[in-house]
N, CA, C and O atoms as a printed pandas DataFrame, in Angstrom:
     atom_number atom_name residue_name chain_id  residue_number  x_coord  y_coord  z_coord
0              1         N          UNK        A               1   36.213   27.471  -34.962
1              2        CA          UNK        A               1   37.417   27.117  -34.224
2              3         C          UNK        A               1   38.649   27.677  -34.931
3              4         O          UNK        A               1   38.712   27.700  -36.160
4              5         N          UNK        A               2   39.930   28.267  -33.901
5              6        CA          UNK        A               2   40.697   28.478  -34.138
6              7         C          UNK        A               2   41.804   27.607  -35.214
7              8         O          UNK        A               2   41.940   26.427  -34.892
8              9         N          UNK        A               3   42.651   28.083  -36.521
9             10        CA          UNK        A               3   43.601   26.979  -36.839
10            11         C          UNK        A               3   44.784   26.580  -35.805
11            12         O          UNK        A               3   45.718   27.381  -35.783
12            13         N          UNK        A               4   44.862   25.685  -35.120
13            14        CA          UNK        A               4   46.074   25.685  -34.261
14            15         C          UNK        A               4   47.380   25.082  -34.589
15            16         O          UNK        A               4   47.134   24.141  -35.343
16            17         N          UNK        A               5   48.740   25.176  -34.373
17            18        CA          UNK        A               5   49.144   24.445  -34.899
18            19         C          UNK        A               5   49.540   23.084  -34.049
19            20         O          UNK        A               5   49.043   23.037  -32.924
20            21         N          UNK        A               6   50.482   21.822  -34.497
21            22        CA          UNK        A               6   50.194   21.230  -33.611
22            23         C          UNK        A               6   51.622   21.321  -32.411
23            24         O          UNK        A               6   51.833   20.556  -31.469
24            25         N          UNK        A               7   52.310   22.327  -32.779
25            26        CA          UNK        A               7   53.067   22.064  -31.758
26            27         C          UNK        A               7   52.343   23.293  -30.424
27            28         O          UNK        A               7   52.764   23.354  -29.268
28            29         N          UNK        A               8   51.375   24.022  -30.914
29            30        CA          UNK        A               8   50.550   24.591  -29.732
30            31         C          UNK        A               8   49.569   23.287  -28.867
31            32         O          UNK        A               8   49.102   23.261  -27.728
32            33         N          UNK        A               9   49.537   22.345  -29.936
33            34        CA          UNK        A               9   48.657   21.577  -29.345
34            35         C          UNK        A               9   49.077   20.616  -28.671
35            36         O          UNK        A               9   48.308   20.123  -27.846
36            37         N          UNK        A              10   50.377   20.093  -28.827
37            38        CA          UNK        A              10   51.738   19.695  -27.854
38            39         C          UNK        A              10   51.787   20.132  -26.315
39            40         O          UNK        A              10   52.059   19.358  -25.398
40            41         N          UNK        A              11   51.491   21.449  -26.173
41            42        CA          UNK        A              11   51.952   22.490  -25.307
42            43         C          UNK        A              11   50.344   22.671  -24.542
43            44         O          UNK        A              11   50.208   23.241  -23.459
44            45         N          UNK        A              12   49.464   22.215  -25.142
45            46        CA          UNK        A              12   47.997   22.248  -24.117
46            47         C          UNK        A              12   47.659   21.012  -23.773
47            48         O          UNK        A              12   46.756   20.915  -22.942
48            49         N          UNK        A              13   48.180   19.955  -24.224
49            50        CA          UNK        A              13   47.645   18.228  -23.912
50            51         C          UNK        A              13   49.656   17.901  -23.397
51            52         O          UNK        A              13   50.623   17.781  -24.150
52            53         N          UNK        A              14   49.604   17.863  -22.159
53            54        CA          UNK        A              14   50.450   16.809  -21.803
54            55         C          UNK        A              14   50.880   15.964  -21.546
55            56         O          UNK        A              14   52.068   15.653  -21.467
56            57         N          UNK        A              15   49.540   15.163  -21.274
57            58        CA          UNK        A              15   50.359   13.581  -21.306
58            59         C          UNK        A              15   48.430   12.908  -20.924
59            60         O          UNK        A              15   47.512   13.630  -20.535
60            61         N          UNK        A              16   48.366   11.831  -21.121
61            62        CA          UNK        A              16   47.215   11.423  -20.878
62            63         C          UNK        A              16   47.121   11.054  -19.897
63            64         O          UNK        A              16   48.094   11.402  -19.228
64            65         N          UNK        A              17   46.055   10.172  -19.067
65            66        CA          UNK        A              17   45.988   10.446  -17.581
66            67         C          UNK        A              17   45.276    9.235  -17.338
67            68         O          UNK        A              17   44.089    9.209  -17.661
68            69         N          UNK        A              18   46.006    7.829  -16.621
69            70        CA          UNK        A              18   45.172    6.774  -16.351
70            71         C          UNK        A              18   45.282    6.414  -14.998
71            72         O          UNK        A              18   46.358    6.285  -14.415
72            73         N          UNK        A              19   43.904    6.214  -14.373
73            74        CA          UNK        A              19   43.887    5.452  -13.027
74            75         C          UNK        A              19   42.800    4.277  -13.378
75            76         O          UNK        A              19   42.164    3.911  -14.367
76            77         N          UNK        A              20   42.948    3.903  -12.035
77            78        CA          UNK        A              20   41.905    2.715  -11.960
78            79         C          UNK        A              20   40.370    3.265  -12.526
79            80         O          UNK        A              20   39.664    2.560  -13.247
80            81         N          UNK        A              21   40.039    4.437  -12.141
81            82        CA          UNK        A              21   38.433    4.898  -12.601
82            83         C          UNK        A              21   38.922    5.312  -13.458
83            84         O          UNK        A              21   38.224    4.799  -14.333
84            85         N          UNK        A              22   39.668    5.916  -13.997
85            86        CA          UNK        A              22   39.476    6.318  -15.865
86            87         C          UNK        A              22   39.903    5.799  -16.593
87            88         O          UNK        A              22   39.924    6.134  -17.777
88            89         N          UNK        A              23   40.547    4.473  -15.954
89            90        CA          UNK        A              23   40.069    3.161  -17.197
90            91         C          UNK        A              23   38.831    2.453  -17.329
91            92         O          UNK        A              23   38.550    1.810  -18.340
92            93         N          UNK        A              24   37.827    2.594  -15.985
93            94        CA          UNK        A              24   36.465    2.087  -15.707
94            95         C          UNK        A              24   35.769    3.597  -17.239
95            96         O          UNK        A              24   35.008    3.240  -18.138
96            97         N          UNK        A              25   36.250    5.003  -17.126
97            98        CA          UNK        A              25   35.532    5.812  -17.814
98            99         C          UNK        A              25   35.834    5.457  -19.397
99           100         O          UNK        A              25   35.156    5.532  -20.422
100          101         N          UNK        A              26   37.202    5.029  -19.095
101          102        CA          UNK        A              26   37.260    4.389  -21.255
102          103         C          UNK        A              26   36.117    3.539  -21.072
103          104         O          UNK        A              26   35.058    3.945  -21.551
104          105         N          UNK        A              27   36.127    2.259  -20.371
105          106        CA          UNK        A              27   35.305    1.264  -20.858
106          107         C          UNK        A              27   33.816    1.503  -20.947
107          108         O          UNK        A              27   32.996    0.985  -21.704
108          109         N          UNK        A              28   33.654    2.424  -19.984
109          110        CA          UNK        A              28   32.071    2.603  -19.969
110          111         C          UNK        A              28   31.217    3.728  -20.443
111          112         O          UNK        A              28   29.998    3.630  -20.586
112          113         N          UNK        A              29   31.972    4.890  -20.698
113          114        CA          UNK        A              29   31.683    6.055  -20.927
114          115         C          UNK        A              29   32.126    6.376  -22.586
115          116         O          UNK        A              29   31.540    6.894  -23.537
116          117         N          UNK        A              30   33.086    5.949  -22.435
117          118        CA          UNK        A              30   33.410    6.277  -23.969
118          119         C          UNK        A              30   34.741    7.665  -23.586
119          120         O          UNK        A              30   35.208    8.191  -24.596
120          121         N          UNK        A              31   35.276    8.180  -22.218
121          122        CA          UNK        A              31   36.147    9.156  -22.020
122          123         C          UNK        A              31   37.290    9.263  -22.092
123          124         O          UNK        A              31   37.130   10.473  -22.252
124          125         N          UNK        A              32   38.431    9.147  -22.133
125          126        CA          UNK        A              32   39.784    9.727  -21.546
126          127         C          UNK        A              32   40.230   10.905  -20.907
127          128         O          UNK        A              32   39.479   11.872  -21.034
128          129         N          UNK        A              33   41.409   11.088  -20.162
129          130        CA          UNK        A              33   41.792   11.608  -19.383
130          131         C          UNK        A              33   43.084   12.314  -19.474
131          132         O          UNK        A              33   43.987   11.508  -19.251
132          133         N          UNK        A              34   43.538   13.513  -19.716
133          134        CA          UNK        A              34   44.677   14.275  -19.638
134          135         C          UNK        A              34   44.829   15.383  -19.337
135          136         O          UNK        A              34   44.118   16.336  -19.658
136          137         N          UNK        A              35   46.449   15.384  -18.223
137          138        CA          UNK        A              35   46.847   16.319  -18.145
138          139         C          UNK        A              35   46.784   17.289  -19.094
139          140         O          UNK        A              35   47.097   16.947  -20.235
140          141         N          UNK        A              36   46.480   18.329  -18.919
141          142        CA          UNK        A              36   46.512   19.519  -19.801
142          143         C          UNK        A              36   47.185   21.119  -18.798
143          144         O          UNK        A              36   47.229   21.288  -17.579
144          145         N          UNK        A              37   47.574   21.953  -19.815
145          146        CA          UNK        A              37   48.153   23.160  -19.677
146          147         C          UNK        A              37   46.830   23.865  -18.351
147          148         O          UNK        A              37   45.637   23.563  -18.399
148          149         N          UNK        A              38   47.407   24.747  -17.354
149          150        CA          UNK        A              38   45.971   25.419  -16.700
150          151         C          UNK        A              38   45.803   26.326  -17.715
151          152         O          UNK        A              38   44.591   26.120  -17.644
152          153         N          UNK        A              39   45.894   27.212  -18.674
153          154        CA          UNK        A              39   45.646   28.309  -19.852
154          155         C          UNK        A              39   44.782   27.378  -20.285
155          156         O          UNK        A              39   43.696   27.665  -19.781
156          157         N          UNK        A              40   44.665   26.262  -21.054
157          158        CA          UNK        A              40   43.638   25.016  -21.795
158          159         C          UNK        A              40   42.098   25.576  -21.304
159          160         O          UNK        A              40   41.645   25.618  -20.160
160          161         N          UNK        A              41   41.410   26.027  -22.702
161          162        CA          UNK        A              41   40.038   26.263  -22.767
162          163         C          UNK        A              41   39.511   24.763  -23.449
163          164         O          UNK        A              41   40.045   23.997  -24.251
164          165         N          UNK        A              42   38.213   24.737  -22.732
165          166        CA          UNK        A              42   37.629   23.653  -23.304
166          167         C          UNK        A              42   37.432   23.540  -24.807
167          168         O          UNK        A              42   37.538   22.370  -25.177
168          169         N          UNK        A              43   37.157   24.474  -25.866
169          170        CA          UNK        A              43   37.091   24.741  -27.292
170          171         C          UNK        A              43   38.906   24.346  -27.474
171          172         O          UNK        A              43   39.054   23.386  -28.231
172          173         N          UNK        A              44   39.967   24.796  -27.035
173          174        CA          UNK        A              44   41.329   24.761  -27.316
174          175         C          UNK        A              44   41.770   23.253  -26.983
175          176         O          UNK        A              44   42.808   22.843  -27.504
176          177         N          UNK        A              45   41.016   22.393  -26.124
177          178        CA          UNK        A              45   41.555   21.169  -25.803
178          179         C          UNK        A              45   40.902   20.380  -26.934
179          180         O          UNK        A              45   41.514   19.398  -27.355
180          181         N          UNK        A              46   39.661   20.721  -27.502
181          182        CA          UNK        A              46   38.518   19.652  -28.393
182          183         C          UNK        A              46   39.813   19.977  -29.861
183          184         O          UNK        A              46   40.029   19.010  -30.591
184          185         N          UNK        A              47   40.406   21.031  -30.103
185          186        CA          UNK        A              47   40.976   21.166  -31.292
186          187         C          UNK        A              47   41.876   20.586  -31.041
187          188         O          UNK        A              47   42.006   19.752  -31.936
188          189         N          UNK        A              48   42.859   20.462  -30.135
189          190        CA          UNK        A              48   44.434   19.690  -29.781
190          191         C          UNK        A              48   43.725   18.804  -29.749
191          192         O          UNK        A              48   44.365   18.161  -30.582
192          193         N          UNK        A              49   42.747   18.023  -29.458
193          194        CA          UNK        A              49   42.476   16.171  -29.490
194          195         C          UNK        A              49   42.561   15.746  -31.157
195          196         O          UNK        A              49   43.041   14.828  -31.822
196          197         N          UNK        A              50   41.829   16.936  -31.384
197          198        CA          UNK        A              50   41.367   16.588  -33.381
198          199         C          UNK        A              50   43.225   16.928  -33.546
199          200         O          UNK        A              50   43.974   15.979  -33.316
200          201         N          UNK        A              51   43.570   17.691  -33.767
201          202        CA          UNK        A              51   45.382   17.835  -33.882
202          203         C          UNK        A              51   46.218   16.649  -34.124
203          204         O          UNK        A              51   46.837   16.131  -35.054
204          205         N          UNK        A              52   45.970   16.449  -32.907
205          206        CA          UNK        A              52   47.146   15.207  -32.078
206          207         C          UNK        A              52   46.679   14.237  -32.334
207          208         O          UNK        A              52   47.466   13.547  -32.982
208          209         N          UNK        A              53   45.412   13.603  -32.102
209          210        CA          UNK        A              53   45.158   12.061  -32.132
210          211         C          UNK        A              53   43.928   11.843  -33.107
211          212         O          UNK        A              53   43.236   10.825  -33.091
212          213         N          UNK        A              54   43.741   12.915  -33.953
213          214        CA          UNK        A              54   43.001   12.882  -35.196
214          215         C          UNK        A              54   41.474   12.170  -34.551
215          216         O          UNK        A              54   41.041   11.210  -35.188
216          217         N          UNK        A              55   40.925   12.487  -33.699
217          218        CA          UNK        A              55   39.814   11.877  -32.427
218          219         C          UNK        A              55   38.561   13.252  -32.827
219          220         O          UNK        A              55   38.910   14.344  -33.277
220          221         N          UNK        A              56   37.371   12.934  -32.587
221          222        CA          UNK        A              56   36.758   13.955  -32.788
222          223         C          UNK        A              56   35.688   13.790  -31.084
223          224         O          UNK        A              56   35.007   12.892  -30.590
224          225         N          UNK        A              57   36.138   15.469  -30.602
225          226        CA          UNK        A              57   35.371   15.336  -28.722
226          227         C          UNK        A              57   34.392   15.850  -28.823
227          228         O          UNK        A              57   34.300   16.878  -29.494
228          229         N          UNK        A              58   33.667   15.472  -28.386
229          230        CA          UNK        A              58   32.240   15.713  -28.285
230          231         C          UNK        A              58   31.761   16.525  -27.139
231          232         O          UNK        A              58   30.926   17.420  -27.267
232          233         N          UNK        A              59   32.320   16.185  -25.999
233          234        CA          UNK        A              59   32.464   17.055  -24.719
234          235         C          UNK        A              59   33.641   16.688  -23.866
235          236         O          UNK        A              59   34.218   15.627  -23.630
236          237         N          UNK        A              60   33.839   18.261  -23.382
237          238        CA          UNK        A              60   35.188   18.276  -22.159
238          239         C          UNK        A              60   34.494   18.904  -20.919
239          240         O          UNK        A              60   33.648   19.797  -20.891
240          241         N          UNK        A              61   35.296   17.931  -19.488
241          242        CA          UNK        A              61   34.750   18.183  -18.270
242          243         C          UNK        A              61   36.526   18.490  -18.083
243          244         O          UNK        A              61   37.330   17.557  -18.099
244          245         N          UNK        A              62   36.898   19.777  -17.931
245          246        CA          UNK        A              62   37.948   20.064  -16.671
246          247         C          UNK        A              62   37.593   19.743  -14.925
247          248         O          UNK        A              62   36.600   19.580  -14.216
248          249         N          UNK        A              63   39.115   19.774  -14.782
249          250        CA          UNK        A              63   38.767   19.744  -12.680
250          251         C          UNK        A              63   40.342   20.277  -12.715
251          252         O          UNK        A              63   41.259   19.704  -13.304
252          253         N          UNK        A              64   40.453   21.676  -11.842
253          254        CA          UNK        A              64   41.639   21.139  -11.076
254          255         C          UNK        A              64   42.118   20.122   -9.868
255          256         O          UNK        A              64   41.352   19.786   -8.965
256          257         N          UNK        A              65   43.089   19.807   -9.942
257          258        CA          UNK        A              65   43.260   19.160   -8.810
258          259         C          UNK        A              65   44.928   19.346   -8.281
259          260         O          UNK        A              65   45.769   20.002   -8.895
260          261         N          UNK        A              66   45.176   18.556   -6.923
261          262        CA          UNK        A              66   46.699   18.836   -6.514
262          263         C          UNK        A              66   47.865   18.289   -7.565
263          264         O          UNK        A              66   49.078   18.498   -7.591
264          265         N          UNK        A              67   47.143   17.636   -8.275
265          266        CA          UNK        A              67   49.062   17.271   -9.441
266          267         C          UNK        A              67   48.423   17.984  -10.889
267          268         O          UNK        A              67   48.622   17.294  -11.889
268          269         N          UNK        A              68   47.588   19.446  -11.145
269          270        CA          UNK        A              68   46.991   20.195  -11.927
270          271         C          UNK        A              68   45.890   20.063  -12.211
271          272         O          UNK        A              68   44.991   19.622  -11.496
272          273         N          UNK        A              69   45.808   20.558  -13.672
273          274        CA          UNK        A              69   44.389   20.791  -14.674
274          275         C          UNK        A              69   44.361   19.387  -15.209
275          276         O          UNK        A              69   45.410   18.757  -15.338
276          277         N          UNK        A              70   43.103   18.837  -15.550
277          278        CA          UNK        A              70   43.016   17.547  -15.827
278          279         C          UNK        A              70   41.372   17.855  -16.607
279          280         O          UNK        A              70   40.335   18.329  -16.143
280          281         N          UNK        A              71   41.800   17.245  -18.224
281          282        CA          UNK        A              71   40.282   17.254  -18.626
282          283         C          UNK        A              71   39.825   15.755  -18.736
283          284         O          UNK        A              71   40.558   14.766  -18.719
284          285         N          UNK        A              72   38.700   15.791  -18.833
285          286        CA          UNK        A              72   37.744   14.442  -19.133
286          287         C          UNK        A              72   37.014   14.697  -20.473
287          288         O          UNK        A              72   35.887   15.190  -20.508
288          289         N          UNK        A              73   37.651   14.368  -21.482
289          290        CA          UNK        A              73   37.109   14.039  -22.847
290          291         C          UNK        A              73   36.304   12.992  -23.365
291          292         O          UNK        A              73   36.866   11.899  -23.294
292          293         N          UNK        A              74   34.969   12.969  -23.951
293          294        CA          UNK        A              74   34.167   12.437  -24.040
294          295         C          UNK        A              74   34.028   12.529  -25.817
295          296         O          UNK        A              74   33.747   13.553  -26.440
296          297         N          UNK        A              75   34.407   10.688  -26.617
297          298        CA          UNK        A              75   34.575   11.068  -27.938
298          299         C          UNK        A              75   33.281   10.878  -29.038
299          300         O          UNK        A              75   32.426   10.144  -28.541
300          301         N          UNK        A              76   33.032   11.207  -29.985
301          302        CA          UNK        A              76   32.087   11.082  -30.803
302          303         C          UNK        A              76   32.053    9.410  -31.295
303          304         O          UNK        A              76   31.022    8.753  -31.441
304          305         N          UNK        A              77   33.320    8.966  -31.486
305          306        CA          UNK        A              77   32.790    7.726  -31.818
306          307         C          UNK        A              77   32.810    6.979  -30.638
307          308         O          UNK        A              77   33.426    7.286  -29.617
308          309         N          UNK        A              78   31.942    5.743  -30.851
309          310        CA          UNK        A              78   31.352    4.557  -29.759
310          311         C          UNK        A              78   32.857    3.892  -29.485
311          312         O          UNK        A              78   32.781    3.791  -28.260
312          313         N          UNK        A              79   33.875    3.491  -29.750
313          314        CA          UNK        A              79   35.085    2.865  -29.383
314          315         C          UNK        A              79   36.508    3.947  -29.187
315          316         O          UNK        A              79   37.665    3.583  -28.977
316          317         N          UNK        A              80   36.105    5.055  -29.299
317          318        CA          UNK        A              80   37.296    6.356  -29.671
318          319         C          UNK        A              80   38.015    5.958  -28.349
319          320         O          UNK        A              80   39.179    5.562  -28.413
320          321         N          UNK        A              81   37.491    6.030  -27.374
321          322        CA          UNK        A              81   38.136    6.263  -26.525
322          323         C          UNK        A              81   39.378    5.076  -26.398
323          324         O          UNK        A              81   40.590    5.273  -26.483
324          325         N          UNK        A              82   38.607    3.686  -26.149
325          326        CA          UNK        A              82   39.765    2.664  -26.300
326          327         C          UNK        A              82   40.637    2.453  -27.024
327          328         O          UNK        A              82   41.737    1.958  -26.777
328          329         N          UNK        A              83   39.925    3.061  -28.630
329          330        CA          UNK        A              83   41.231    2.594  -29.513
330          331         C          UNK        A              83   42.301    3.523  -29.460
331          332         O          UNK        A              83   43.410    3.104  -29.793
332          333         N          UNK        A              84   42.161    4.926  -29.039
333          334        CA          UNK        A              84   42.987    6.229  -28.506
334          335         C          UNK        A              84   43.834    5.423  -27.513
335          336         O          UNK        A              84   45.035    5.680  -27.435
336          337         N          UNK        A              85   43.319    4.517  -26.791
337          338        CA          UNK        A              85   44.193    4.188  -25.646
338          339         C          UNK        A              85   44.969    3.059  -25.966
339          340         O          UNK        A              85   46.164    3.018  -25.671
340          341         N          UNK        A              86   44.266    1.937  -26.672
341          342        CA          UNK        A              86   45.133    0.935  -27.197
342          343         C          UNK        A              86   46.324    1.440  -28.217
343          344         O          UNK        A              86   47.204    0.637  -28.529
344          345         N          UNK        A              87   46.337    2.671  -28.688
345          346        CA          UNK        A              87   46.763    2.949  -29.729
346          347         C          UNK        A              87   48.171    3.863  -29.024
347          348         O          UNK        A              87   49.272    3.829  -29.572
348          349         N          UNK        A              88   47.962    4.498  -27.998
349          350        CA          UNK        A              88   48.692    5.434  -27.233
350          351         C          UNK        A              88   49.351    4.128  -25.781
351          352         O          UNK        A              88   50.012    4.529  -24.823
352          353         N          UNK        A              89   49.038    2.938  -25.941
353          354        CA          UNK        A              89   50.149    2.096  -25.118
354          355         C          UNK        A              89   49.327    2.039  -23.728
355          356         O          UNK        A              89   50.107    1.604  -22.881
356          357         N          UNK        A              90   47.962    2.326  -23.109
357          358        CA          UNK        A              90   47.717    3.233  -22.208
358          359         C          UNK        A              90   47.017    1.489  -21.252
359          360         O          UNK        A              90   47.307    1.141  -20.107
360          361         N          UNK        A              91   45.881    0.584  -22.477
361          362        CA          UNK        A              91   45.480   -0.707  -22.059
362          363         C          UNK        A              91   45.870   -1.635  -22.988
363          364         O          UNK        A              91   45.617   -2.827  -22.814
């Protein structure tokens, strides 16, 4: 993996992304959800998670959709996801 820095990694994760089902995907899956840059490669989003929220991803599902690019991050540890979210104001 690339060294990135983190204000590139600022500029590929924009804001995190909660609805009613991807708070069902924190609780049950272990995922979160964010807007991201459309340029955002799946290898470039797993390094901006480690960057930014010091989180280690295990797997990324992109989708576009009509309000953009949106990944689904899936974390290595068993609680990552919630405490990312309790920690980021999100539940």
């Amino acid at each position: 993996m690339s060294s990135m820095s983190s204000e590139e990694a600022t500029t590929l994760i924009i804001a995190p992304y909660v609805t009613e089902k991807t708070f069902t995907q924190i609780e049950k899956e272990n995922k979160l959800s964010f807007k991201i840059a459309e340029k955002a490669t799946k290898n470039q989003i797993i390094e901006a998670i480690r960057i930014l929220y010091e989180a280690e991803a295990v797997e990324v599902n992109t989708a576009r959709t009509i309000q953009g690019k949106k990944a689904f991050v899936k974390f290595k540890e068993p609680e990552a996801a919630r405490n990312l979210a309790t920690k980021l104001g999100l539940v």
